[in-house]
mmCIF file of the C-alpha atoms, coordinates in Angstrom:
data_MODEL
# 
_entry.id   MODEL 
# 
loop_
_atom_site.group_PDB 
_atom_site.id 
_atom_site.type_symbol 
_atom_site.label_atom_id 
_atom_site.label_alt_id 
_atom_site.label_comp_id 
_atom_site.label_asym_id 
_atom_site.label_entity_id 
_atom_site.label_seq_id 
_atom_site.pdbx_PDB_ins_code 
_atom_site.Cartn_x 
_atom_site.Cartn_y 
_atom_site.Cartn_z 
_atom_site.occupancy 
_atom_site.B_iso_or_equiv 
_atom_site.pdbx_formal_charge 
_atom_site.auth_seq_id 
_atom_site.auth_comp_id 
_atom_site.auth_asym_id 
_atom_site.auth_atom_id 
_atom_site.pdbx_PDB_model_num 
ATOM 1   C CA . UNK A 1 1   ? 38.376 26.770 -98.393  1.00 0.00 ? 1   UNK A CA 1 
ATOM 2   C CA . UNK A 1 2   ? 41.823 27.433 -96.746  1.00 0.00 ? 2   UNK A CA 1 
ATOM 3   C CA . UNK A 1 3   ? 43.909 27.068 -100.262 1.00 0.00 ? 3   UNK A CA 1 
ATOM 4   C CA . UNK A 1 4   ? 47.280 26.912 -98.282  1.00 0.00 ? 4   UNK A CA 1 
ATOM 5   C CA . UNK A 1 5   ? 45.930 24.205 -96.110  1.00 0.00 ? 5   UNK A CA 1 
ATOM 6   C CA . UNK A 1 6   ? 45.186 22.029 -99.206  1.00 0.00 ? 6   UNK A CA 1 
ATOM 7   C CA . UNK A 1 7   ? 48.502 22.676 -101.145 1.00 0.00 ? 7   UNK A CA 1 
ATOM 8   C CA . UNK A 1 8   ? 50.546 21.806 -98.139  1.00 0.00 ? 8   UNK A CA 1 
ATOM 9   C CA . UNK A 1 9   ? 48.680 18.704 -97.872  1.00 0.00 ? 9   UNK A CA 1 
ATOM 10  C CA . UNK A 1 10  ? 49.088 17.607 -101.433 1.00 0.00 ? 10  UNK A CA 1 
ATOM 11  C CA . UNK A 1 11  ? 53.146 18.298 -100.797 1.00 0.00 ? 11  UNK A CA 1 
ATOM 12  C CA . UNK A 1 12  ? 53.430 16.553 -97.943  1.00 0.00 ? 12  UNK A CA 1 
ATOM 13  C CA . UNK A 1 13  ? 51.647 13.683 -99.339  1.00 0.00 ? 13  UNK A CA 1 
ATOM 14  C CA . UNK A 1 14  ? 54.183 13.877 -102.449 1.00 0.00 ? 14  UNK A CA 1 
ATOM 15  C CA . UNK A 1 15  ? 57.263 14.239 -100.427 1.00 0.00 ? 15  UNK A CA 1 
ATOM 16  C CA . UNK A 1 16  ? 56.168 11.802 -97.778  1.00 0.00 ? 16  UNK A CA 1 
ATOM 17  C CA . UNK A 1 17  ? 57.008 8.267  -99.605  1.00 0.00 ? 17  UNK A CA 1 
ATOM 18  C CA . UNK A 1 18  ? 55.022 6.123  -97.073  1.00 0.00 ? 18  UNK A CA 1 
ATOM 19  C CA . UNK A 1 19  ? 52.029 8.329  -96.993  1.00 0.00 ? 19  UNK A CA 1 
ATOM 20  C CA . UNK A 1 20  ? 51.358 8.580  -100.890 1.00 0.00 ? 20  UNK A CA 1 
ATOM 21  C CA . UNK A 1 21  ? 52.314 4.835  -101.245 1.00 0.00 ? 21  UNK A CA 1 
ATOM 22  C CA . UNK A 1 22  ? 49.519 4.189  -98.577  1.00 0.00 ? 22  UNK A CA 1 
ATOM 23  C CA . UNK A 1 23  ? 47.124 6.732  -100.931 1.00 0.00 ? 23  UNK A CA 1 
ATOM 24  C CA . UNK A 1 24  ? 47.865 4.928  -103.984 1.00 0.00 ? 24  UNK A CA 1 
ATOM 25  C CA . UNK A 1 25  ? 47.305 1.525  -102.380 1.00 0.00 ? 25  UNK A CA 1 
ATOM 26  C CA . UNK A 1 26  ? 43.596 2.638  -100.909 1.00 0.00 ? 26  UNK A CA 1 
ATOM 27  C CA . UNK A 1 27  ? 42.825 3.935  -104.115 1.00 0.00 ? 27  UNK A CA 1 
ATOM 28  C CA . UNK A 1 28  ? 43.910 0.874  -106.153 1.00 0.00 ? 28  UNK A CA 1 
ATOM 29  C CA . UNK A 1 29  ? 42.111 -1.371 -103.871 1.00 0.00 ? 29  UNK A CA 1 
ATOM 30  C CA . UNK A 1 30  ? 39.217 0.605  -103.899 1.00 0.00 ? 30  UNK A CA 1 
ATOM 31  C CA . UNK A 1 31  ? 38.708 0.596  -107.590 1.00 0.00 ? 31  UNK A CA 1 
ATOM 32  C CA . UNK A 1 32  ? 40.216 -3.356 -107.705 1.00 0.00 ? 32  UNK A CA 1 
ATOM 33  C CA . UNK A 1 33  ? 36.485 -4.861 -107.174 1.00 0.00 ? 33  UNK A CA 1 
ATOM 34  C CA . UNK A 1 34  ? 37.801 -8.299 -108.120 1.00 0.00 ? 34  UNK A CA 1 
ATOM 35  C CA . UNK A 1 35  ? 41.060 -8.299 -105.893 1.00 0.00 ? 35  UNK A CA 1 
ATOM 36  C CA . UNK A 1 36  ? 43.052 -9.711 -108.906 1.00 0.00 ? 36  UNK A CA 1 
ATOM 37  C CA . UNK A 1 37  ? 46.333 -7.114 -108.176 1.00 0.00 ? 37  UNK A CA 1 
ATOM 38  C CA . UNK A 1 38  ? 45.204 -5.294 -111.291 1.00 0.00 ? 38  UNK A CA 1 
ATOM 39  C CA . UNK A 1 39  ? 42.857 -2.305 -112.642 1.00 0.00 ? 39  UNK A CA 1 
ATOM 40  C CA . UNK A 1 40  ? 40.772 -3.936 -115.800 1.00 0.00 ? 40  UNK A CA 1 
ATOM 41  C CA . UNK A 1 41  ? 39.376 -1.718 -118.181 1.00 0.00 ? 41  UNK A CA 1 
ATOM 42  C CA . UNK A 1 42  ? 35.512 -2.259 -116.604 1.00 0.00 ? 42  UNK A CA 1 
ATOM 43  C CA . UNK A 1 43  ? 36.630 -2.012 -112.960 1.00 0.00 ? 43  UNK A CA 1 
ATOM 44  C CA . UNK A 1 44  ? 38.152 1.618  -114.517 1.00 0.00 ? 44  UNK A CA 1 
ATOM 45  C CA . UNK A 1 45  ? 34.978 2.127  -116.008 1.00 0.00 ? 45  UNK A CA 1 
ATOM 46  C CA . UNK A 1 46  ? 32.989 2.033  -112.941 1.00 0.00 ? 46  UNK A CA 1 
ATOM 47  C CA . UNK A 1 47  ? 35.227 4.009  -111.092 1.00 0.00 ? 47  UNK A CA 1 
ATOM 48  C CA . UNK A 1 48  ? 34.990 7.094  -113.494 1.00 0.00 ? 48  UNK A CA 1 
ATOM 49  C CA . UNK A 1 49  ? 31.344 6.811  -114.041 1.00 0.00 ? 49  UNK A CA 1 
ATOM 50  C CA . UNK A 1 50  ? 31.598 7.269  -110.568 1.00 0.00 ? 50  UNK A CA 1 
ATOM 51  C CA . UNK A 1 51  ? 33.930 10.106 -110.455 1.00 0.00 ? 51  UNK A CA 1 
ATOM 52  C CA . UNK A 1 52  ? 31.386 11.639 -113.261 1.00 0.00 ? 52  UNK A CA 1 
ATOM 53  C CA . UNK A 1 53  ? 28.097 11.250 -111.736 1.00 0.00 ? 53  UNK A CA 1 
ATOM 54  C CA . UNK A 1 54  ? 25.824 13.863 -112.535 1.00 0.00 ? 54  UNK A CA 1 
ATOM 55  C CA . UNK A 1 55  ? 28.070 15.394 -115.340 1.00 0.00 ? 55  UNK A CA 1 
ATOM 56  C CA . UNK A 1 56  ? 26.674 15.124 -118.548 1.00 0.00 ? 56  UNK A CA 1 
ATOM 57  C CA . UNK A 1 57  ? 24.883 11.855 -117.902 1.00 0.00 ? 57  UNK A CA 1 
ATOM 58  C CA . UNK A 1 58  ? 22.937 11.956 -120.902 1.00 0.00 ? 58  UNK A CA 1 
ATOM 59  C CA . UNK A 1 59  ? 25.996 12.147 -123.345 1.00 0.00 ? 59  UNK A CA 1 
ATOM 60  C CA . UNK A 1 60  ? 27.286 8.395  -123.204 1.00 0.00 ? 60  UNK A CA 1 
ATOM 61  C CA . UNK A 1 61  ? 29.301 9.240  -126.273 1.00 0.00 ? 61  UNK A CA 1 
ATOM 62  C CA . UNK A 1 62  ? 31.010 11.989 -124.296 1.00 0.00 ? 62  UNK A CA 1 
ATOM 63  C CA . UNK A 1 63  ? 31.531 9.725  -121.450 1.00 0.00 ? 63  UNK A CA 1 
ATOM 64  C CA . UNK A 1 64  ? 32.572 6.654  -123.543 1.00 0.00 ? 64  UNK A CA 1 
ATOM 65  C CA . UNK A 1 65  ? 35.858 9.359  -124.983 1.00 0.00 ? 65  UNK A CA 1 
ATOM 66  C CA . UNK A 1 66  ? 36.610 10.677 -121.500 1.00 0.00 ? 66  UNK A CA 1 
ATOM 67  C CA . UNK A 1 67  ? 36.579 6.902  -120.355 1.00 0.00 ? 67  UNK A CA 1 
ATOM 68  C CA . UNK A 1 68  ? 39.272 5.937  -123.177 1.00 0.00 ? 68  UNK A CA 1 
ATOM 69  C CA . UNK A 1 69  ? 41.371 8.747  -122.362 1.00 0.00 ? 69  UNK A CA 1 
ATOM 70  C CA . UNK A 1 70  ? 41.410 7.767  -118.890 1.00 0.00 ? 70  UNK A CA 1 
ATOM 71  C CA . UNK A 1 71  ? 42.222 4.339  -119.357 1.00 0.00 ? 71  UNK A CA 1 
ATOM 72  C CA . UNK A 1 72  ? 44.651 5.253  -121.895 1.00 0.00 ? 72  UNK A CA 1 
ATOM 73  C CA . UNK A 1 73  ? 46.589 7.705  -119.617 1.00 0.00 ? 73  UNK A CA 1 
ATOM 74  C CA . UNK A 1 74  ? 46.743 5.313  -116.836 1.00 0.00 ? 74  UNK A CA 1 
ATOM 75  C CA . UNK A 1 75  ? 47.710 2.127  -119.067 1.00 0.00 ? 75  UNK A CA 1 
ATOM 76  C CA . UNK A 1 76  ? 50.802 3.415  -119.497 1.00 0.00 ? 76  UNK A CA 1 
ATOM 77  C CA . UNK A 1 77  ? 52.394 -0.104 -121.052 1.00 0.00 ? 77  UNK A CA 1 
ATOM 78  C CA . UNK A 1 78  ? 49.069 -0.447 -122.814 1.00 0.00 ? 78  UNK A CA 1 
ATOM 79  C CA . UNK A 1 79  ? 48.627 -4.152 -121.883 1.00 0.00 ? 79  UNK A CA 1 
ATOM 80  C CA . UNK A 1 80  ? 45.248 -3.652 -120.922 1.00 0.00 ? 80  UNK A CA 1 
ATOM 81  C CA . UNK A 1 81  ? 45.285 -3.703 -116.865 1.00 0.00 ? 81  UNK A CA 1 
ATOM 82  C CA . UNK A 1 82  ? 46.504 -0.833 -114.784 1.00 0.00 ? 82  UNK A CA 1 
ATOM 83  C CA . UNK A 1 83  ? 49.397 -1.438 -112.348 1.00 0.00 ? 83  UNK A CA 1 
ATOM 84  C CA . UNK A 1 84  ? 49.257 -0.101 -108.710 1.00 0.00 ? 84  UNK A CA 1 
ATOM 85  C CA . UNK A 1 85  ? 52.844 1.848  -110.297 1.00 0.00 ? 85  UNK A CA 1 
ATOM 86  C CA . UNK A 1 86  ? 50.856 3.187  -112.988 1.00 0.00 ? 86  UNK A CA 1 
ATOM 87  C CA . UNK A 1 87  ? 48.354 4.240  -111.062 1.00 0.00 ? 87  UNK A CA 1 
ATOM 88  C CA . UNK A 1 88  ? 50.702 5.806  -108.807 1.00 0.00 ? 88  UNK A CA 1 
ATOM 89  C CA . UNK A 1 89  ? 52.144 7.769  -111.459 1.00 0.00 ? 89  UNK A CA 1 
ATOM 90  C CA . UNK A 1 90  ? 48.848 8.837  -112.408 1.00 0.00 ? 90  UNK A CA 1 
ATOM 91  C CA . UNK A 1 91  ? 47.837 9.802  -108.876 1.00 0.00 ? 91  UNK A CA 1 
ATOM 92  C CA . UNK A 1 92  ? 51.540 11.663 -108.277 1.00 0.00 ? 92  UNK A CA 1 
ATOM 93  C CA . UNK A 1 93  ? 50.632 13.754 -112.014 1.00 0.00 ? 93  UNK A CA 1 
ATOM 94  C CA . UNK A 1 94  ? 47.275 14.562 -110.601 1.00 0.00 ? 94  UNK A CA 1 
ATOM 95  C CA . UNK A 1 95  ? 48.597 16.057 -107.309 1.00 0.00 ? 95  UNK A CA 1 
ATOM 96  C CA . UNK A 1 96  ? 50.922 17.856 -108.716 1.00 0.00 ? 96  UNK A CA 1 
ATOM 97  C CA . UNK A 1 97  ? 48.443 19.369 -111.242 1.00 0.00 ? 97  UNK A CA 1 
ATOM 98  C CA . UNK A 1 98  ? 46.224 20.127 -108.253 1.00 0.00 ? 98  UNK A CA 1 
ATOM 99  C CA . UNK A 1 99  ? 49.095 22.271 -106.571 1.00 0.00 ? 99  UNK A CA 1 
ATOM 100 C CA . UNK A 1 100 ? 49.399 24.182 -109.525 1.00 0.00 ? 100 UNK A CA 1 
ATOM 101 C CA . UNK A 1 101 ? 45.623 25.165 -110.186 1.00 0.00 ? 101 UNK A CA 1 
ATOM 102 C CA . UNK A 1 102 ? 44.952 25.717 -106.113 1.00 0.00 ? 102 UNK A CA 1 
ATOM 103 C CA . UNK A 1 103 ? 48.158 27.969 -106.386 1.00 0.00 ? 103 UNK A CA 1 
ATOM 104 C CA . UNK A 1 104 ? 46.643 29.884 -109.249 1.00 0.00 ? 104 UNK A CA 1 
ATOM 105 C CA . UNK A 1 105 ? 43.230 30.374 -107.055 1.00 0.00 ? 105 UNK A CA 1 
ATOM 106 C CA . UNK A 1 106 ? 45.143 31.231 -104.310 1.00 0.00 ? 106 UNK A CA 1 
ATOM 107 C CA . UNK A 1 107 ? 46.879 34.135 -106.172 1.00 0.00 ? 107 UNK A CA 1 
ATOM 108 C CA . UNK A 1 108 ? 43.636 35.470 -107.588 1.00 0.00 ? 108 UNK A CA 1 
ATOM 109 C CA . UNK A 1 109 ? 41.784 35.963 -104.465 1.00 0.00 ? 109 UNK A CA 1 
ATOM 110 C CA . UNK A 1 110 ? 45.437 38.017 -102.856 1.00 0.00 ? 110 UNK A CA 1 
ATOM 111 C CA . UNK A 1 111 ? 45.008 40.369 -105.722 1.00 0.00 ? 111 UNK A CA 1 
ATOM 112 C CA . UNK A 1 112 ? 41.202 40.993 -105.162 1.00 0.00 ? 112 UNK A CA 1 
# 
């Protein structure tokens, strides 16, 4: 995997407004099965089983807690629904957190 490649993708996306607003709008829409303009807490749930497939499939409990913390992260008004603006925050958060740990990676393998 070319490391720099991916982090100056991520950056560009974060620094390019129209880009990452057309990201966050795919995403939204994606997980927005119903087209209502907002992210229930089911439509969430489907999109994270999703996400998890294949990871500990057979601990529901598990899955039920990283479902909550999900939804609780991303309802950041907690009124129940998820906001494309929330989400965005989420996504922006997530990118940025992705830098970070493909920067760390990336300075491992230069000192091996």
């Amino acid at each position: 995997m070319d490391y720099g490649k991916a982090i100056d993708n991520l950056k560009d996306i974060l620094t390019n407004e129209e880009r990452f607003a057309d990201i966050n709008k795919s995403v939204f829409d994606a997980i927005d099965t119903d087209n209502s303009g907002t992210l229930e807490k089911e439509e969430v749930e489907v999109f994270v089983k999703g996400l998890l497939k294949g990871v500990n499939e057979e601990n529901n409990e598990e899955f039920e807690e990283r479902h909550k913390l999900v939804f609780s992260v991303l309802d950041e008004n907690e009124s129940g629904e998820i906001t494309l603006d929330e989400l965005g925050k989420f996504l922006r958060e997530l990118f940025k957190e992705q830098i970070k740990e493909l920067q760390s990676i990336q300075r491992k393998q230069k000192q091996n």
